[in-house]
N, C-alpha and C positions, 0 to 999 in steps of 0.2 A: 437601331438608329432609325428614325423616322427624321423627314425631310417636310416644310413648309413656305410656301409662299404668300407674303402680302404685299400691296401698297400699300406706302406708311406717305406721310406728309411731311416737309421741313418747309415753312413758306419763310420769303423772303421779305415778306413784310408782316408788322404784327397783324394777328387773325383778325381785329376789329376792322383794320385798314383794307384786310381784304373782302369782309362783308359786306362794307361803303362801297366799294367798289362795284360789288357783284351786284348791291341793289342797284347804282345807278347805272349799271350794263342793261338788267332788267328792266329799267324806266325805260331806256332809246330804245331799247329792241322793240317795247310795249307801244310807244309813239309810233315807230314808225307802221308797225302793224295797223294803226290807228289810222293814219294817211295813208293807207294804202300802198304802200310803196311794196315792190314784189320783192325786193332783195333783203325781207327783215330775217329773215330765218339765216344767209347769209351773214349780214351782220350779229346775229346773236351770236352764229358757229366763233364768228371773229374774237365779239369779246371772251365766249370762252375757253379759246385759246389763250388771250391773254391772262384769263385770272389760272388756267392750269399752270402758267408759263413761273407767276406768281406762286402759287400752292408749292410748286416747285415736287411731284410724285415722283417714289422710287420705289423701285418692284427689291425686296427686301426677302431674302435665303434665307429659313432660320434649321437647323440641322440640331435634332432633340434626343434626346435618350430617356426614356420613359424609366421612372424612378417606381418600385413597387409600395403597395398600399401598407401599412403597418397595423399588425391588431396587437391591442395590447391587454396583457392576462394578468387580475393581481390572484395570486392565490394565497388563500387566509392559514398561516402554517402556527397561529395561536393554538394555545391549550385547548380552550374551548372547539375548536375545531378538529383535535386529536380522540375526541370520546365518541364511544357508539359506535363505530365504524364510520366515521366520518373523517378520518383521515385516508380510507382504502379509498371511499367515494371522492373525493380532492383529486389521487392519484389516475385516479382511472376518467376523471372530467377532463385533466391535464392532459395527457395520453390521446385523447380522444380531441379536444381541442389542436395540439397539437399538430396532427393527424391531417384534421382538416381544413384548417388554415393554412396548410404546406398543401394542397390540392385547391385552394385558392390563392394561391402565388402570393400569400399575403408572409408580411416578415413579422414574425412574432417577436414580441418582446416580453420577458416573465418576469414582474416584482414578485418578493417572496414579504410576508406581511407577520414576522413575526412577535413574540411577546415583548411589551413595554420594557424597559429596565424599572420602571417608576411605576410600575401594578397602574398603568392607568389604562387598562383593558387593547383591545384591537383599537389601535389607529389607522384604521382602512382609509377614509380621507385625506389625513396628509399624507399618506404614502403615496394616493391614487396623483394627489397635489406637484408632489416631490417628480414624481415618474413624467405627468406634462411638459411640465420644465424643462425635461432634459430631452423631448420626442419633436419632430416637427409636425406642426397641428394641421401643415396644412397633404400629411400623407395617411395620417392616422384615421382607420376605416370604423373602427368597432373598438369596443371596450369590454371585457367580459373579467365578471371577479366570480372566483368560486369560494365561498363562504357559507358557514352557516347564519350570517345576519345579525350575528350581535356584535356590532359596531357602535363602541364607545365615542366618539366624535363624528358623528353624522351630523351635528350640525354645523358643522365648518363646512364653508360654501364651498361648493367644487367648480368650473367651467370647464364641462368634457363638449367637444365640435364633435362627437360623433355617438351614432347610438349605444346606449350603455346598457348590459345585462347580467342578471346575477344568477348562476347557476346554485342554487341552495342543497347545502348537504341535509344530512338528517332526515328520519321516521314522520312519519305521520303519528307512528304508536310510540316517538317518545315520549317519556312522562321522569320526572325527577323531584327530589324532595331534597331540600336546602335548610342550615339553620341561619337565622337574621339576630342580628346582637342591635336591639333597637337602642337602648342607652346602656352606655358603660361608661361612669363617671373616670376620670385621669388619677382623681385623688381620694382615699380616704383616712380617715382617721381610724389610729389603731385601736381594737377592742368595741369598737361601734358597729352597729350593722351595716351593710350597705347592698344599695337594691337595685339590681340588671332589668332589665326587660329585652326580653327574645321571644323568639318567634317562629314555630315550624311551618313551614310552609311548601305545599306540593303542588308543581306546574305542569304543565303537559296534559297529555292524555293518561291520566289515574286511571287505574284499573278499579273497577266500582267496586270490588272487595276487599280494597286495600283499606285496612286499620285505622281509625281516626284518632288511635294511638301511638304513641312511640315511647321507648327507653332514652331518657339522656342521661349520659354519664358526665360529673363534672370532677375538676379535682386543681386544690390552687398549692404552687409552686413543686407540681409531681405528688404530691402526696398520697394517700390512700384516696380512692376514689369515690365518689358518692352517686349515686343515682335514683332518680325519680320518671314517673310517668308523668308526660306532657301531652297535653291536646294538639293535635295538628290544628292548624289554621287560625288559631287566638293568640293572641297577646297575654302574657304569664312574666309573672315578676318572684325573681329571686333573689332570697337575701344571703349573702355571705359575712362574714366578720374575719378582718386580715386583724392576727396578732404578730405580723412580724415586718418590722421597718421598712422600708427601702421599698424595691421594686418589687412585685407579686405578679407572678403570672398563675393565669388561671386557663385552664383546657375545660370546653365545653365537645360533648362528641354524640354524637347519635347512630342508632342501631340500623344497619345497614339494611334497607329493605328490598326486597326479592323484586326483582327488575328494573331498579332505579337506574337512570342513566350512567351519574359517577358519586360516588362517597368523597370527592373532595369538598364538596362545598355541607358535607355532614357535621364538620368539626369548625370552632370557633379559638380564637387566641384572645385574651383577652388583659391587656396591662395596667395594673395598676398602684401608684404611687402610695407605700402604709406611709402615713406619715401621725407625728403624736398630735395630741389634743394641744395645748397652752399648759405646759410643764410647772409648775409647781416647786417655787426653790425659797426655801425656808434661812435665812443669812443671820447669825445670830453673833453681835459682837461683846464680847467680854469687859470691851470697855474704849472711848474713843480712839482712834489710832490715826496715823495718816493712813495704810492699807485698806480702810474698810471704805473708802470714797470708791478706791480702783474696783473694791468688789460688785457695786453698787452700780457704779457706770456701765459696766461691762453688763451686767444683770440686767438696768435696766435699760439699755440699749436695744437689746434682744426682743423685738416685737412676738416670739413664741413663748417668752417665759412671761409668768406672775410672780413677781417676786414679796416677800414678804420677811422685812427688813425689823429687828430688833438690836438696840446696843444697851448692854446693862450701863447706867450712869448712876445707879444711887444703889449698890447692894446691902442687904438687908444690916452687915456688919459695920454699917457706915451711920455713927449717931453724931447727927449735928444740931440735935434739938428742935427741926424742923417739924410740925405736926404733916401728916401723911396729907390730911384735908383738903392742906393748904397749898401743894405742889400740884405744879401742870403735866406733873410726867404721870405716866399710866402703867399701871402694876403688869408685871411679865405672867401673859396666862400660861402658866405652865401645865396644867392639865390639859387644858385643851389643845397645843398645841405637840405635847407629846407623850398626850396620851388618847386622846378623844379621837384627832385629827391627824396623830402622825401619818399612817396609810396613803394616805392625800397627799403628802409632798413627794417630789421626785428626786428632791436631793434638800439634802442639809447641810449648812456647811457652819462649822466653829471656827471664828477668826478670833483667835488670842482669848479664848475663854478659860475662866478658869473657878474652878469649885468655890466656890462662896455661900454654900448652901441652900441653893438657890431650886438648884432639883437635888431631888435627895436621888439614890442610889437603886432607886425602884424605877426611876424614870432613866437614867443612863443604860438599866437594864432592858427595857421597855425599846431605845437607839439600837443595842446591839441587836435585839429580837428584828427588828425592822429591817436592818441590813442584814440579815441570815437570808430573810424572806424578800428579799428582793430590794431594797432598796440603795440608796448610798448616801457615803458620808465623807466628808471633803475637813480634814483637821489641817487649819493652819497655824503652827506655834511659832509662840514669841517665847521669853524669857519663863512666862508663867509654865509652857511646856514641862520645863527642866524641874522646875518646883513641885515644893508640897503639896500644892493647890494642883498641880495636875490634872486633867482629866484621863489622864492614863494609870492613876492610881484610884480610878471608878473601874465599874464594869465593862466599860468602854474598852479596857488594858486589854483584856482579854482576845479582842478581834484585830487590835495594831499591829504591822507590820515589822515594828520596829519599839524597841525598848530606851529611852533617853536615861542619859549615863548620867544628869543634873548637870551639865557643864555644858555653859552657853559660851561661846566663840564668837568672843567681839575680834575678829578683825577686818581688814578689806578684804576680795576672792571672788574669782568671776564662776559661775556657774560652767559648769561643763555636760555636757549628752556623753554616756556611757554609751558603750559597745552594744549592748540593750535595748537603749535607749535610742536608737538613730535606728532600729529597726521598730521601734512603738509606735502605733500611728499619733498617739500624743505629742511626744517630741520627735518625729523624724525630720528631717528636714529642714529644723529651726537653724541648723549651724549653717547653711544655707543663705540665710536673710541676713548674714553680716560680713564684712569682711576679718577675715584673718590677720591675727595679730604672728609675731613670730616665732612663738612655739607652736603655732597650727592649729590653737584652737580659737575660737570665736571672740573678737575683738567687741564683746556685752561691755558695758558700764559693771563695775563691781558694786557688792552688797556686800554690809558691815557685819550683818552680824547671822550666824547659823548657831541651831541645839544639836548637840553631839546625839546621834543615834546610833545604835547596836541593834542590825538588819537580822530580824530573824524569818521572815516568811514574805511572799510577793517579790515584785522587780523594782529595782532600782535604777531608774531612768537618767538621774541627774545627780553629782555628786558635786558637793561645794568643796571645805578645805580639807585640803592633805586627801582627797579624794573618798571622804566621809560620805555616807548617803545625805541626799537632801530634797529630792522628792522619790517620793515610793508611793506604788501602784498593788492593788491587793484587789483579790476577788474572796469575800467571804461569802459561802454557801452560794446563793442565788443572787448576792448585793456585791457593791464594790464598796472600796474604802481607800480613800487620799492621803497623804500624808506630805504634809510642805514643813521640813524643818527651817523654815523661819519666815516673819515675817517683811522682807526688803522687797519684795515686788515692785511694789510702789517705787522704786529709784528708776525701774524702766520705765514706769508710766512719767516720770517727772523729764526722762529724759540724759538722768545725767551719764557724766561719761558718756555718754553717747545713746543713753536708753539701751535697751534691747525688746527683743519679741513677746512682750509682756503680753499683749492684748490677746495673742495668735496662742500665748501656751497658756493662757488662762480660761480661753475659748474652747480650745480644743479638751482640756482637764475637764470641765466642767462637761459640757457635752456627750464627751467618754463616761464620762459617771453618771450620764441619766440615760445611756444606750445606743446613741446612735447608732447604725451601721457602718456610717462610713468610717468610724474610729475605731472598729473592731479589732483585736489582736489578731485572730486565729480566720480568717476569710476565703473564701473559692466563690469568685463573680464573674458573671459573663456576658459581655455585650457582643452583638450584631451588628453589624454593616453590611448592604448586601445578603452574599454568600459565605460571608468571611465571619468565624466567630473569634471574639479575642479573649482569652483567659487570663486572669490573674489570680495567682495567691498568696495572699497575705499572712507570713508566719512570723514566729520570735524565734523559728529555730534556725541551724544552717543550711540545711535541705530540704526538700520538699518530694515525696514522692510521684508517682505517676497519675496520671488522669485519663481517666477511663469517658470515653463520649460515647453513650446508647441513643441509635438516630431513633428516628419515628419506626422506621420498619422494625426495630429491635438489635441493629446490628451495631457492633461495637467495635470503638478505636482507639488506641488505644494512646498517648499523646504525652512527651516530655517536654515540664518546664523549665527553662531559664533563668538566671536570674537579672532581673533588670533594673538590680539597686538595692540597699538596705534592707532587707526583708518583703520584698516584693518578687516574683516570679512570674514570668506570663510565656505566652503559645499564640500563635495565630491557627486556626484551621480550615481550611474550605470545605463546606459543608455541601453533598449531594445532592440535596432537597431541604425544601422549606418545609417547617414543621415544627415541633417541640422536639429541645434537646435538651437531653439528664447528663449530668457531670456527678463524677466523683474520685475522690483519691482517695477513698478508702475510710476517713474519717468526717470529711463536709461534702456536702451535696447540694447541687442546687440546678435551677433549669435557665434556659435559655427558647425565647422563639425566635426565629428563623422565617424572614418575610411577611407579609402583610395578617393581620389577624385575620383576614376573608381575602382570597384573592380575587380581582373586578370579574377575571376572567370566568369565577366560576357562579355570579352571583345570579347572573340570568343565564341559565344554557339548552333552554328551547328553541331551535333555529326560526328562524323569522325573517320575514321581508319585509317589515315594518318600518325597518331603522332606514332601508338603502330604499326602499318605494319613491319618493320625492325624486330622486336621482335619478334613478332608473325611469321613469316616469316622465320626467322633461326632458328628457335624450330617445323618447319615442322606444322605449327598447321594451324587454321582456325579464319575466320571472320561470326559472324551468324547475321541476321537484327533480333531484338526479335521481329518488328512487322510482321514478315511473321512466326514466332509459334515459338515452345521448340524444341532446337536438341536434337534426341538422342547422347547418351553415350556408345563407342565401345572401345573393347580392343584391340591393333594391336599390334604385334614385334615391339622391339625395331628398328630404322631404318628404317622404313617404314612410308609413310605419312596418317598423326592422324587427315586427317578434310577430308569431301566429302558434297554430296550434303544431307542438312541438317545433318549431322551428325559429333560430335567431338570425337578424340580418346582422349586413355590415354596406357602408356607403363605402362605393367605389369614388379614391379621391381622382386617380388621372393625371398622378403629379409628373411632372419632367424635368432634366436637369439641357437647360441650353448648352450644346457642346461647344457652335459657328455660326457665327450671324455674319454674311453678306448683304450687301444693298448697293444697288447700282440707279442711275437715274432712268424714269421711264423714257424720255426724249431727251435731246440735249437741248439749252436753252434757246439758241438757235432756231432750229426747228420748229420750236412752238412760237417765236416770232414770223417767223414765214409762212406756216399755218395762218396766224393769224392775219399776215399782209395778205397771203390769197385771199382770204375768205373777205375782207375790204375789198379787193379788186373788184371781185365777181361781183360781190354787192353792188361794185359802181357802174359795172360793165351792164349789167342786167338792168339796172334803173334808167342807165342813161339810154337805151334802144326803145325807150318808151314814148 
């Protein structure tokens, strides 16, 4: 406790009224010095009696407790601050700060500055920002951050009140070598090249015999891996070609070189979306229908497809005397279209056609070849199905799912999803989008009429009357192949009865049969959040077995899934590190990365004062190398510069907390009126002997 005395003032009249006063005290006392009169010093004592009387002084106790000075220490506990031994050097500046800020009675306070959740590197400024806030500004002496300098938000203004210094970790002899992924498109088309630019690049102090070559290995979605020699220090472009849908990741990694700071920033992540070209859908109708509009709308809705639309209206068997000449309809090229060109479509589909000699049986042969080899075909029968004109009594028969018994089935009957079928990603979930009627199954509008089929190969998804198949699903060879016993679609799309999911299962058929990924049967996919990887797999069967996760180090886990619906399974797992991760259950494989494709932390990691100079710099402070030793700790005036050789200051603030304030009056008011009558007396007394 320390003790203080002052006078303070409370005047009894406002302060202007007492400087009017005080001048014209100063005029008479100045007159009468003028006249000579011997009692003016008298008279002056008088009037300033009266204006103390006025001022009204009191002698004022203030009883203090000296509050101590606060230094405050960010230490950088980022990634980047853990490599090289630069996390021992942190511990032992700590330690040593510490130390001696506790021998200058100073109260330390330690923020700890660690990694973003959001890879948006060191944020040393708002932290340093955050810490002010909470400190009082006016006991805080010094500032000291120990870091290696690569602070990602330096430009976010700071306002430190006292001198600021960075104790810098790190070699003089580090030196590192980093790979850069200068463009990596989001999107490519599948079967097309597409071309990265990267870039090796070595910082620091290079050892001047290091190699101006390197090995990088790359390899997309885990696969066998490929490698080339790359130039350090140039710009190189590489082409890839994704043949597979969906997401694609792609691992770039580089050969660890003999004294490089860290090999995190060696490897690269790299995602990208295969997506198809403008798909290719050949729509061929047998003859006008109401169902061929719905195919048409849907078709040509679809801004990824070209569609390429034919309806036979005058078949060859059809004589009405007409000359060919003379008609505005345009002859069906059927060589070119399947035979020259079929390769080119992605899907064909027969709505209600039917043999009329139109392609002969070399060209039906020519279809089934095409769907062996990869492509598909989408049969929608009407009544001609059942008949002699059949396209199942071509070559065609041969790769159908399903044999028609020649009995068409006029009645009404709602569509129903088999057991199958509600695990298909085609129809899963369609009985969903309606409500239930009361035998529990989907409350569709009905359709009149269905062709009797005898299911001999592929799934049947959908079954019309008496629980007959009525759409079936087939994978021949490398192609697929459709099968809609009949043609009533069109009542959903008109609406009646109530419509049903006409557009959603005619979208999703179609799209299954020219590959998507996300309508796959047989699937193991996996996304990232964070640290959390979420698995799913997509079967037709009832169980699924175990899934094996190999991390980046090699090590494996092994992981049981759930089921979380119709042939859907998934796992949640938290992952120990960021990285590329391999999945499998033994029959599908596939990868997953794990955090940022570069993380900020590691993109620059030569320490530097570069970023925090500005800062440190207007707070009058200093720069220390901790591998040339521990600075001392000095206290200077405020104003004065707080860094030299090896040594860092701190302003002494001097703060106090008042504990007891007394104040008594200096005279009583009294008193200073009788003061001031003597000193009139005497003035009169003295004058008047004259």
């Amino acid at each position: 406790m320390t003790g203080t005395q002052d006078i303070v003032f409370a005047p009894l009249v406002p302060v202007l009224a007492l400087w009017v006063l005080a001048g014209l005290a100063a005029a008479m006392v100045a007159l009468a010095l003028w006249q000579g009169l011997r009692g003016w010093w008298l008279r002056g004592l008088a009037a300033l009696a009266v204006l103390a009387a006025l001022a009204n002084p009191s002698l004022q106790n203030e009883t203090r407790e000296p509050l101590s000075d606060i230094a405050l220490v960010l230490v950088d506990d980022t990634a980047s601050n853990r490599i090289g031994g630069r996390d021992a050097q942190t511990e032992a500046a700590l330690a040593h700060l510490e130390g001696s800020l506790a021998d200058l009675a100073m109260d330390t306070r330690i923020v700890t500055v660690a990694d973003d959740a959001g890879n948006a590197g060191t944020q040393l400024n708002t932290a340093l920002a955050e810490a002010l806030a909470d400190l009082p500004r006016d006991r805080l002496a010094g500032v000291f951050v120990v870091s290696d300098g690569q602070v990602h938000d330096a430009d976010l203004p700071v306002s430190v009140p006292a001198p600021t210094h960075l104790l810098k970790t790190g070699l003089a002899s580090d030196w590192d070598r980093r790979l850069i992924i200068r463009n990596a498109p989001a999107f490519a088309i599948l079967g097309e090249p597409v071309t990265l630019t990267l870039k090796v690049e070595d910082q620091g102090a290079v050892p001047p015999d290091t190699s101006r070559f390197t090995t990088l290995r790359y390899s997309i979605d885990g696969a066998e891996e490929q490698s080339a020699m790359v130039p350090i220090g140039e710009e190189m472009e590489l082409t890839v070609t994704l043949d597979r849908g969906g997401m694609n990741v792609l691992q770039f990694e580089l050969d660890e070189a003999p004294g490089e700071l860290t090999t995190r920033n060696n490897a690269a992540i790299v995602q990208i979306n295969g997506v198809r070209d403008r798909l290719s859908v050949l729509l061929v109708s047998g003859e006008p229908n109401a169902g061929q509009r719905t195919w048409r709308n849907l078709l040509k809705s679809d801004p990824a497809v070209d569609l390429v639309h034919f309806t036979i209206l005058r078949p060859p068997d059809r004589q009405d005397g007409v000359p060919v000449d003379e008609l505005s309809l345009i002859a069906f090229p059927t060589r070119e279209l399947f035979v020259e060109k079929i390769d080119e479509f992605d899907l064909i589909i027969f709505d209600r056609y039917r043999r009329r000699g139109i392609l002969p049986n070399a060209y039906f042969s020519n279809i089934a070849r095409y769907v062996e080899e990869g492509g598909a075909l989408l049969v929608v029968g009407g009544p001609e199905l059942a008949g002699a004109e059949s396209i199942w009594r071509s070559p065609l028969g041969d790769i159908f799912p399903a044999r028609p018994t020649a009995r068409v089935i006029e009645q009404g009957f709602r569509p129903q999803i088999t057991e199958l079928g509600q695990r298909h990603p085609v129809t899963g979930g369609l009985q969903d989008q309606a409500p239930a009627s009361e035998d529990g199954s989907p409350a569709w509008g009905r359709w009149f009429r269905q062709i009797e089929m005898e299911h001999e190969r592929g799934q049947v998804v959908m079954t019309g009357v008496n629980d007959r198949p009525l759409l079936m699903l087939d994978r021949v060879g490398n192609g697929r192949l459709a099968l809609l016993a009949s043609d009533q679609t069109w009542l959903w799309d008109r609406g009646f009865e109530g419509g049903g999911p006409q557009l959603e299962l005619l979208r999703r058929l179609a799209h299954w049969m020219m590959g998507e990924p996300e309508l796959e049967e047989e699937t193991l996919t996996a996304t990232s959040e964070g640290n959390r990887i979420t698995i799913l797999r997509r079967t037709l069967r009832d169980e699924v077995g175990e899934v094996t996760i190999t991390a980046p180090d090699g090590t494996e886990t092994v992981t049981q899934l759930r089921e979380d619906g119709p042939g859907e399974y998934r796992a949640e797992w938290d992952a120990p590190e960021v990285g590329l991760y391999r999945l499998s259950d033994g029959e599908l494989d596939t990868v997953v990365a794990l955090g940022p494709r570069a993380p900020r932390e590691f993109e620059e990691t030569i320490a530097t004062s570069g970023h925090l100079r500005t800062l440190v710099d207007s707070q009058r402070g200093g720069v220390v190398e901790l591998e040339d030793g521990m600075p001392d700790l000095r206290l200077v005036r405020e104003g004065r510069t707080a860094a030299g050789r090896n040594w860092l200051g701190l302003t002494p603030r001097d703060a106090y907390l008042t504990t007891e304030l007394r104040s008594a009056a200096l005279l009583p008011g009294w008193l200073w009126l009788l003061l001031a009558a003597g000193f009139a007396l005497g003035a009169w007394l003295r004058e008047g002997r004259r």
